[in-house]
N, C-alpha and C positions, 0 to 999 in steps of 0.2 A: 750784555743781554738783558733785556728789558723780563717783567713776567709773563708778560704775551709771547714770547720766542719762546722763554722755558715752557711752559705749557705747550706751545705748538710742539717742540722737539721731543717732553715725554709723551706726548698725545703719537707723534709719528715713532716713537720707540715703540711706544705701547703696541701697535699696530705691526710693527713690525715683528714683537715678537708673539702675538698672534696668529699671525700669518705663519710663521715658525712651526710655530704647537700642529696648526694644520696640518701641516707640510709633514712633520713627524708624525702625527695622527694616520694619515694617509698612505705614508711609507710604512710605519705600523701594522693597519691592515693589509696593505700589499705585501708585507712578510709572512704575515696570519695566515692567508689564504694561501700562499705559496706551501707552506707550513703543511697546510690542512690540506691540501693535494698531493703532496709529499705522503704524508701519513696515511691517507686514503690508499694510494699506491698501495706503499708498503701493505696495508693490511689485504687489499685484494692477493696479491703474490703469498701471503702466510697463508689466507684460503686455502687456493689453488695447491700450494705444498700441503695442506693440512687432507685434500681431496686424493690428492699424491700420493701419499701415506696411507691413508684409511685403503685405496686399492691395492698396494703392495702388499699392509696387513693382513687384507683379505684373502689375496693369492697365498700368502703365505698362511694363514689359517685352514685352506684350504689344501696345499701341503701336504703341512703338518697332520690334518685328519684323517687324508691318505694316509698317509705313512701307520697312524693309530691304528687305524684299519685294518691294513696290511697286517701289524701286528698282533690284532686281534685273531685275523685270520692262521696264523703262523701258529699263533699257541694254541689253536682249536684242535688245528689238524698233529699238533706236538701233544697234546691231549687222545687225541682219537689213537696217536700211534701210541702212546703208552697204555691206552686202555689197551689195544690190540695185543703188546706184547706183556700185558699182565695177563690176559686171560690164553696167549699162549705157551706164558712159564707156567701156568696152573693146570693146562692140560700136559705139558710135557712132565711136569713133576707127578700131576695124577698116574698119566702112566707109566714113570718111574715107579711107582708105589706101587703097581697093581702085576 
């Protein structure tokens, strides 16, 4: 091989693995983007669970506040009945005494 062939040969290597790097560059971003729609996805679907949740929290907050309530309610009228039967041991003791 003369130096004009070697030069031609690393000139078409050269090129060759140019065209290479491309090719890998290209299948690169085409993994990239596959990648990055991929992840996209995912992150809509976390949303939507995350929208999922915050309404079941809320029924369930919602509930539970019932329920508080009910309770409140429960010990008002557990209150009234104990007033009621304090001021009916006080008259029955009054009149005990009198």
């Amino acid at each position: 091989m003369n130096v004009k062939e070697t030069l031609n040969n690393w000139k078409a290597q050269a090129e060759l693995f140019n065209l290479q790097l491309r090719l890998g560059k290209k299948e690169a971003e085409i993994a990239f983007e596959e990648k990055k729609q991929k992840m996209s996805h995912w992150l809509d679907e976390v949303r939507d669970d995350i929208k999922d949740w915050q309404k079941e929290g809320q029924e369930d907050l919602s509930n539970l506040k019932a329920k508080v309530e009910h309770l409140q309610v429960q010990l008002a009228l557990k209150k009234a009945d104990s007033l009621d039967q304090l001021k009916d041991n006080q008259k029955k003791t009054e009149q005990q005494l009198s």
